[in-house]
C-alpha positions in Angstrom: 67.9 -82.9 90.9 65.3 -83.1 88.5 65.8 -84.9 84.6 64.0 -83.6 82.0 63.0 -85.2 78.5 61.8 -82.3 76.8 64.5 -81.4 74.3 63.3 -79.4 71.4 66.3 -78.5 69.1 70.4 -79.8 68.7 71.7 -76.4 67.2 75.7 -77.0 66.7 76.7 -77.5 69.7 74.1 -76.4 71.9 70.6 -78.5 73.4 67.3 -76.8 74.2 65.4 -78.0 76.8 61.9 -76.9 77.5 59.0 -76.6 80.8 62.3 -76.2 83.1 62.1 -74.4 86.3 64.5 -73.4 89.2 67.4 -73.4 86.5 70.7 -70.9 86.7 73.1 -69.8 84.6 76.5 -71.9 84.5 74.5 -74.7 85.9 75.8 -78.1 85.1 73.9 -80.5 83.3 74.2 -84.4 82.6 72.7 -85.5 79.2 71.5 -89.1 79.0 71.8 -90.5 75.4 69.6 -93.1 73.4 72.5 -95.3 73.9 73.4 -95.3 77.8 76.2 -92.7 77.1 76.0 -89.5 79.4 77.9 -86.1 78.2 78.3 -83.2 80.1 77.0 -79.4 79.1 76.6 -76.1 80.9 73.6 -73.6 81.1 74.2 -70.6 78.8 70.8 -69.3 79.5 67.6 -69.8 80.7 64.5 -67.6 80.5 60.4 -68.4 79.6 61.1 -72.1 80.9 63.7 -72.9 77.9 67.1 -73.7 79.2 69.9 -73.3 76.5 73.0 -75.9 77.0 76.4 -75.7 76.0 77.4 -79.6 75.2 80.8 -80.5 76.5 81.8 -82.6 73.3 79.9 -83.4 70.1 76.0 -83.3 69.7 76.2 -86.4 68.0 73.7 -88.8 69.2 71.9 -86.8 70.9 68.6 -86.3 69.8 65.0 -85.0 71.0 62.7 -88.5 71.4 64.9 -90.1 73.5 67.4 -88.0 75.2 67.5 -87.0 79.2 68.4 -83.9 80.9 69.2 -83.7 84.3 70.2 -80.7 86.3 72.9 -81.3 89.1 72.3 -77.9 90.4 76.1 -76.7 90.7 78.4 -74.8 88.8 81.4 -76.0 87.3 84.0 -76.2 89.6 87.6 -77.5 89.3 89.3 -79.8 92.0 92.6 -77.8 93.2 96.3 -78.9 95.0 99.6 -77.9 94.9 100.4 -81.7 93.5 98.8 -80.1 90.0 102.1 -78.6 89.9 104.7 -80.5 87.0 101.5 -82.2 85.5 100.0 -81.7 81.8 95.7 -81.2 81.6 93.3 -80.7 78.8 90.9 -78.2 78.4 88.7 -79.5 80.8 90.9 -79.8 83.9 91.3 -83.7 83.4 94.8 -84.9 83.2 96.5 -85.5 79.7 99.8 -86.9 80.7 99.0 -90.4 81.9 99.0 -89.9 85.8 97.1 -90.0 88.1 94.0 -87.9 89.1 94.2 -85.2 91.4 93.1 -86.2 94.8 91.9 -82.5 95.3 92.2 -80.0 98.6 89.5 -77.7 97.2 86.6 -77.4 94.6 86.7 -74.0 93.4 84.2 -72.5 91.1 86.0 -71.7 87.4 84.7 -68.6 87.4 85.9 -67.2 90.4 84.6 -64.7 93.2 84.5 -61.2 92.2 87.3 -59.1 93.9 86.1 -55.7 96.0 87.9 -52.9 94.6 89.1 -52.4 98.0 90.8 -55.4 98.3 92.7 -55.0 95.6 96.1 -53.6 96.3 98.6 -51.9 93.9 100.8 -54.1 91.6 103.9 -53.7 92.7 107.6 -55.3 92.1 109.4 -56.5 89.4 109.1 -60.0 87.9 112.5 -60.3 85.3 111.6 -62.3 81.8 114.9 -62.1 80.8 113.9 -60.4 78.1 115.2 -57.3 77.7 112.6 -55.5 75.5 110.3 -56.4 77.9 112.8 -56.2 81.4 114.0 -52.5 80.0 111.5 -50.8 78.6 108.1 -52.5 79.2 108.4 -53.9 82.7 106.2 -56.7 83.6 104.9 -55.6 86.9 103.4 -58.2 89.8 99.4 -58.1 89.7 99.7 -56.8 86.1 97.5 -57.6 82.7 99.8 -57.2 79.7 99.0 -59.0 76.6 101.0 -59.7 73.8 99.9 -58.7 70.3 101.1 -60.6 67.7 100.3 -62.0 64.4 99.7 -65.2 62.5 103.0 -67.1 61.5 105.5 -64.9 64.3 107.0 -66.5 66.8 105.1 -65.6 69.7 104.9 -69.5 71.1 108.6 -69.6 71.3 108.4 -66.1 73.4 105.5 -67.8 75.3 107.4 -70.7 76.0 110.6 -68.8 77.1 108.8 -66.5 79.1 107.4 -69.3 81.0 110.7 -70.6 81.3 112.8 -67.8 82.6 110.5 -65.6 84.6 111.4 -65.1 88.1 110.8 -63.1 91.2 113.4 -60.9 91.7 113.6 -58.6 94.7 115.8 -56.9 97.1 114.4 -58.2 100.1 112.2 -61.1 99.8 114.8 -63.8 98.2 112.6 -66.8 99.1 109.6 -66.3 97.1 107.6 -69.5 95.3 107.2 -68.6 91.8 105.1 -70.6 89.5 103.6 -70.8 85.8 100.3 -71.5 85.1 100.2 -72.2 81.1 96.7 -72.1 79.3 97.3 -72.8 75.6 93.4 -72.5 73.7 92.8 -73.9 70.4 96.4 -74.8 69.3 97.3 -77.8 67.1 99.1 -81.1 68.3 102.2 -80.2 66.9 102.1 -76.7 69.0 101.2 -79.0 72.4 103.9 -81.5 71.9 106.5 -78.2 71.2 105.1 -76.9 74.5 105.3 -80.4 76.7 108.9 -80.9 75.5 110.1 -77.7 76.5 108.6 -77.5 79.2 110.5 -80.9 80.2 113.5 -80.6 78.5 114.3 -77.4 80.3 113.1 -78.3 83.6 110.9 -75.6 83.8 107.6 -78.0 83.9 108.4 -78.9 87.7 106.9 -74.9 89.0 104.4 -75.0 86.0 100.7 -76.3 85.6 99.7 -76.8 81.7 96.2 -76.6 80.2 96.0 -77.8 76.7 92.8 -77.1 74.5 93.5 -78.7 71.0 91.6 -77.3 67.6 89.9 -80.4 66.9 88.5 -80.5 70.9 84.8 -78.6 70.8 85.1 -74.9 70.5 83.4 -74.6 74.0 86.1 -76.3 75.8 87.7 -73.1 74.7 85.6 -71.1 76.8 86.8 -73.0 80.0 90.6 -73.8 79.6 91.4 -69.9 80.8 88.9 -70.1 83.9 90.5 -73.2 84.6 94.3 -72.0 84.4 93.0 -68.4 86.4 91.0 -71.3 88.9 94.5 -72.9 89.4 96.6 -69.8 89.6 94.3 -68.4 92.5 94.5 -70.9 94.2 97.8 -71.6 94.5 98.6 -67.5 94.8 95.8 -67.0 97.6 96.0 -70.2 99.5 99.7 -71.5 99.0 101.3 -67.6 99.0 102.9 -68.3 95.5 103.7 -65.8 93.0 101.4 -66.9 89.8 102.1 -65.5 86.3 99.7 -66.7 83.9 100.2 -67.3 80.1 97.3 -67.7 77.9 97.9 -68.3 74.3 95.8 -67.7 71.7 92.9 -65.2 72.9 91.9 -64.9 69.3 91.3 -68.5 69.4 89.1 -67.8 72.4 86.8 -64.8 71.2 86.3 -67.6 67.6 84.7 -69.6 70.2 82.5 -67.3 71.5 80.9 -66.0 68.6 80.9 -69.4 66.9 78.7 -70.2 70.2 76.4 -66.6 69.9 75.8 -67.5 66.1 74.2 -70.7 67.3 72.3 -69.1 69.5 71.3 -66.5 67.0 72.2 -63.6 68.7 72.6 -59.9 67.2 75.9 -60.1 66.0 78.1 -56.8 66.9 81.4 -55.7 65.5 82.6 -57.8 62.6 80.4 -60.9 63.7 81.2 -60.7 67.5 78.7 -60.7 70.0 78.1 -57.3 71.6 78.7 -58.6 75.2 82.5 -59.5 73.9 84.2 -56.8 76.5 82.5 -57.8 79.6 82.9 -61.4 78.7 86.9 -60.9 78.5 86.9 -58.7 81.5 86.0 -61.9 83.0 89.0 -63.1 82.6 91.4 -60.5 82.4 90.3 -58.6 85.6 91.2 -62.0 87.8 94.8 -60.7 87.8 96.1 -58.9 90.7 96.7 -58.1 94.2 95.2 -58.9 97.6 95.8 -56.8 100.4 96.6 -59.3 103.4 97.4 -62.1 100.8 101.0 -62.7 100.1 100.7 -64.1 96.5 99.9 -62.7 93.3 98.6 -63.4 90.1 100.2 -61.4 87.5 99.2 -62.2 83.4 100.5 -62.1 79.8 97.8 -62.7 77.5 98.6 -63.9 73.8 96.6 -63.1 71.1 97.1 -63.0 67.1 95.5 -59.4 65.5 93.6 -61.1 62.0 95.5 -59.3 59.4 97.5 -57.7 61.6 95.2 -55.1 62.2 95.6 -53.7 65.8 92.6 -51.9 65.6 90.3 -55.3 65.5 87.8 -55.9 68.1 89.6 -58.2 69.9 93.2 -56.3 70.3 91.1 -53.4 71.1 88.7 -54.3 73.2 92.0 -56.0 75.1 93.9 -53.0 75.1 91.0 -51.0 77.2 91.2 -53.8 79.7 94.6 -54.1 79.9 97.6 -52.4 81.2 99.7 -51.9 78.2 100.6 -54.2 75.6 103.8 -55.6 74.2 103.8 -55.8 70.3 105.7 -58.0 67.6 106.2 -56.5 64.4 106.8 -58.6 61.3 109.2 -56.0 59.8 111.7 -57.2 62.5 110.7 -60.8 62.2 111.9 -60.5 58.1 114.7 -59.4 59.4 115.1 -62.8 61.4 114.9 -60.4 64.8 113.9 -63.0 67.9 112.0 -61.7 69.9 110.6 -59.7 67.0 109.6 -56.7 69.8 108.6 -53.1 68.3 109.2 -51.4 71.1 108.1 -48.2 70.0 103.8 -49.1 70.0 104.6 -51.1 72.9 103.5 -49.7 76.5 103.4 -51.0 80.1 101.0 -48.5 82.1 102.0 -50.2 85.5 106.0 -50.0 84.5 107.2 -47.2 87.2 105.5 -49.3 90.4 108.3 -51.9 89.9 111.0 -50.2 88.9 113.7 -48.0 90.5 115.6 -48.0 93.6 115.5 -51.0 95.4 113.6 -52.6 92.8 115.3 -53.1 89.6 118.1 -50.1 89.7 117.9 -46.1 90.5 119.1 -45.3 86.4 116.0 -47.7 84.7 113.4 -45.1 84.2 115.9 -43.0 82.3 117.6 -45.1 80.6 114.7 -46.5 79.3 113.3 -43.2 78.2 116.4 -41.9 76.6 116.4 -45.6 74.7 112.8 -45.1 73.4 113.9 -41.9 72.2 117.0 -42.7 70.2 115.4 -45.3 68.6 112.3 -43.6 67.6 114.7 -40.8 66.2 116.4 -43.1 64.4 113.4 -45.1 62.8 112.2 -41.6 61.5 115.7 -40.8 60.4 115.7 -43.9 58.3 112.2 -42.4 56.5 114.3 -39.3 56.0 117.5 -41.0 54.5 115.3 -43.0 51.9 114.1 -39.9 50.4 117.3 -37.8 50.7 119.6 -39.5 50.8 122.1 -40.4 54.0 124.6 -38.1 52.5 122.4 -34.9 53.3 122.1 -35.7 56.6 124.1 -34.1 59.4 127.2 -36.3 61.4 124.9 -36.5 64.6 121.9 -37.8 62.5 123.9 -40.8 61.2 125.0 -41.9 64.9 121.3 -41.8 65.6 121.1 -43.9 62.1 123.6 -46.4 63.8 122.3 -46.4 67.0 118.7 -47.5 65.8 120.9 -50.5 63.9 122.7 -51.7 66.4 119.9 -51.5 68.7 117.7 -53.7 66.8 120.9 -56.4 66.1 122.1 -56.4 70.1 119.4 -55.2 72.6 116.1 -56.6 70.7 117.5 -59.4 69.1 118.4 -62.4 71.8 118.8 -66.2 71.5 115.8 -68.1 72.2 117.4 -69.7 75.2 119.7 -66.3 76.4 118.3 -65.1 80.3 119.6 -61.3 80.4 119.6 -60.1 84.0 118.1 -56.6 84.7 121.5 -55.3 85.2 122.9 -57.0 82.0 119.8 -55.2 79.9 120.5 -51.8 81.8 124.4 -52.1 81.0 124.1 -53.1 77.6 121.5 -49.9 77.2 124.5 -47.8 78.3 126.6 -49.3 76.2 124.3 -48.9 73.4 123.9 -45.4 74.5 127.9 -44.4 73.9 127.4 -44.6 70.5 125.5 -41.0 70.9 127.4 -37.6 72.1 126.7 -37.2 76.0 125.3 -33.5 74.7 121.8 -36.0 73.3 121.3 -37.8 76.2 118.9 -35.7 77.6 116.6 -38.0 79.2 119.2 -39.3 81.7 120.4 -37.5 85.1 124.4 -36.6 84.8 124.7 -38.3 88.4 123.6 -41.5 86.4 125.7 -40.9 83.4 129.1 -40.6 85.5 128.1 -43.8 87.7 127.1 -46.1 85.2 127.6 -44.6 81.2 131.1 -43.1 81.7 132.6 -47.3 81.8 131.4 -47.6 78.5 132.3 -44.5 76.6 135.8 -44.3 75.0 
């Protein structure tokens, strides 16, 4: 290992470090201060014989007389074990809920190994959220990336946290399945974390989970690490302990503020609206670690969270998410005035992977119509609304204003759900039905007849 005191410039929160050789990228490095105390940092880049740290922590103190670099020649790497299940960490992996330190069975690098193509198997299989927006019509499929768009003030913590909280395997012929919950919150406030540690314990639900917490006064790099560290965890325990993994990571806005807070240090060429250029790629990083591994048992399936600045769904970080993605789910705040929990637009929403884990021996033989005909009475009815508003609901014919009530009482009974109410897949597809009645079995055109006299005919009059 070799120590360096040849630092040249304390830019925000990065060190530079010239006449260094033999240096990689991610390395990390131990910084000796004037006054004994040693901080942590990571290499960001090195080229010419300048090596470019990222300081764990505040630059304060540091300076370039007196101040010692030394090399370790590793990666950052993150001690793993099933005992990291129940407990509460920061944003750096250390534990934040006064016990003890993990005694770990592994050190695996945060950033992971890149996964072959051809090991990668098809998601697959249904994991229920209890949610029926998101059970129904948007499936959440094992192995899948679907992230949640949402916007600054809605409620998409509380979804996060009851999410977390319901979520379970459910399948036909594998009943004995570990499930667990690996829960990355980045660059939330202390209020936020102590809403997400009490849920967590009040409802039990903390015993299958693993929490990072990143807080928004910790240093905006830590930021960078606290997913890698929750996608370290979940691989581990999906890959070596045959567990099915759903991450949560909540807020990935948060996360892509930390990056180009880090590239305008650095002084890079900024790209779209002040991000740096290499954005995608760097979020691929993290997105693309979901999946599954053919002749591994366990899978890591994720929900990413992030808030669209001025709810704008076209801003570079829900679009650059959306190409990496398989779908999206997305709250609207016209529901949300209408105090709708979970405020779910179902009509922009999309889940690309929904018809691997749904259908006959999966969820049930009807969901793939039901869900369709659904989508379409409500989108009908939405535009019917437009239609009344100009002329009038009295111009329209008697078939147009059951659509107009269907798209009501859709929104008040199948979108709208208490915080802490776990719909079942066939309680979702039965109250679809039901919802369905309202309409003359002559519109239900997206649904097989077989279907309509095994499960509709109960609910119509």
């Amino acid at each position: 290992m070799k120590e360096y005191k040849t630092v040249t410039q304390i830019a925000g929160p990065l060190v530079f470090v010239e006449g260094v050789s033999d240096v990689a990228y991610g390395e990390i490095v131990e910084i000796k201060l004037p006054s004994g105390e040693i901080k942590k940092g990571q290499v960001l880049d090195s080229a010419k014989g300048v090596a470019v740290i990222q300081v764990f922590g505040s630059t304060a103190g540091i300076n370039v007389t007196d101040t010692s670099v030394k090399f370790l020649g590793e990666t950052m790497k993150l001690g793993v074990s099933i005992e990291m299940l129940g407990r509460v960490f920061n944003g750096l992996g250390e534990p934040r809920d006064k016990g003890p330190a993990i005694i770990p069975e592994k050190r695996l690098d945060i950033n992971g190994a890149p996964i072959n193509p051809y090991a990668r198997d098809e998601p697959r299989d249904f994991i229920q959220t209890g949610i029926s927006t998101i059970d129904g019509m948007n499936t959440l499929v094992r192995g899948q990336k679907l992230p949640i768009f949402s916007g600054s003030g809605l409620p998409h913590n509380a979804l996060a946290v009851q999410i977390a909280r319901q979520a379970k395997v459910v399948s036909a012929k594998e009943e004995d399945e570990q499930f667990a919950v690996v829960f990355a919150a980045v660059g939330i406030t202390n209020e936020e974390a102590l809403f997400f540690i009490r849920d967590f314990e009040r409802t039990g639900a903390l015993e299958r989970a693993v929490l990072f917490l990143n807080l928004a006064d910790d240093p905006s790099v830590e930021r960078l690490i606290t997913p890698r560290l929750a996608l370290t965890t979940a691989e581990f325990l999906a890959y070596e302990k045959d567990m099915h993994v759903l991450v949560i990571i909540t807020d990935m806005t948060n996360y892509c503020e930390a990056l180009r807070e880090i590239a305008a240090a650095r002084e890079e060429v900024p790209g779209r609206r002040g991000y740096p250029g290499y954005m995608y790629t760097d979020l691929s990083t993290i997105y693309e670690r979901a999946g599954r591994i053919k002749g591994r048992k366990g899978t890591v399936t994720q929900l990413a969270i992030l808030t669209m600045p001025g709810d704008d769904i076209t801003h570079p970080i829900a679009d650059l998410t959306g190409y990496i993605t398989e779908g999206q789910i997305v709250l609207s705040r016209d529901l949300h005035r209408k105090n709708i929990y979970p405020p779910v637009d179902v009509l922009p929403c999309l889940s690309r992977l929904m018809n691997l884990g749904i259908g006959k021996d999966r969820t049930r033989e009807d969901h793939r119509g039901v869900a369709d005909q659904l989508y379409a009475a409500y989108a009908t009815g939405r535009d019917l609304r437009s239609l009344a508003a100009v002329v009038g609901e009295e111009a329209l014919s008697a078939t147009d204003k059951l659509y107009l009530k269907f798209a009501d009482v859709f929104e008040e009974r199948f979108i709208k759900q208490g915080s802490h109410e776990d719909r079942t897949i066939q309680q979702t597809l039965d109250l679809g039905w039901e919802l369905l009645s309202i309409l003359p079995e002559s519109e239900l055109k997206r649904v097989k007849k077989e279907f309509i006299e095994k499960y509709g005919r109960k609910f119509r009059k």
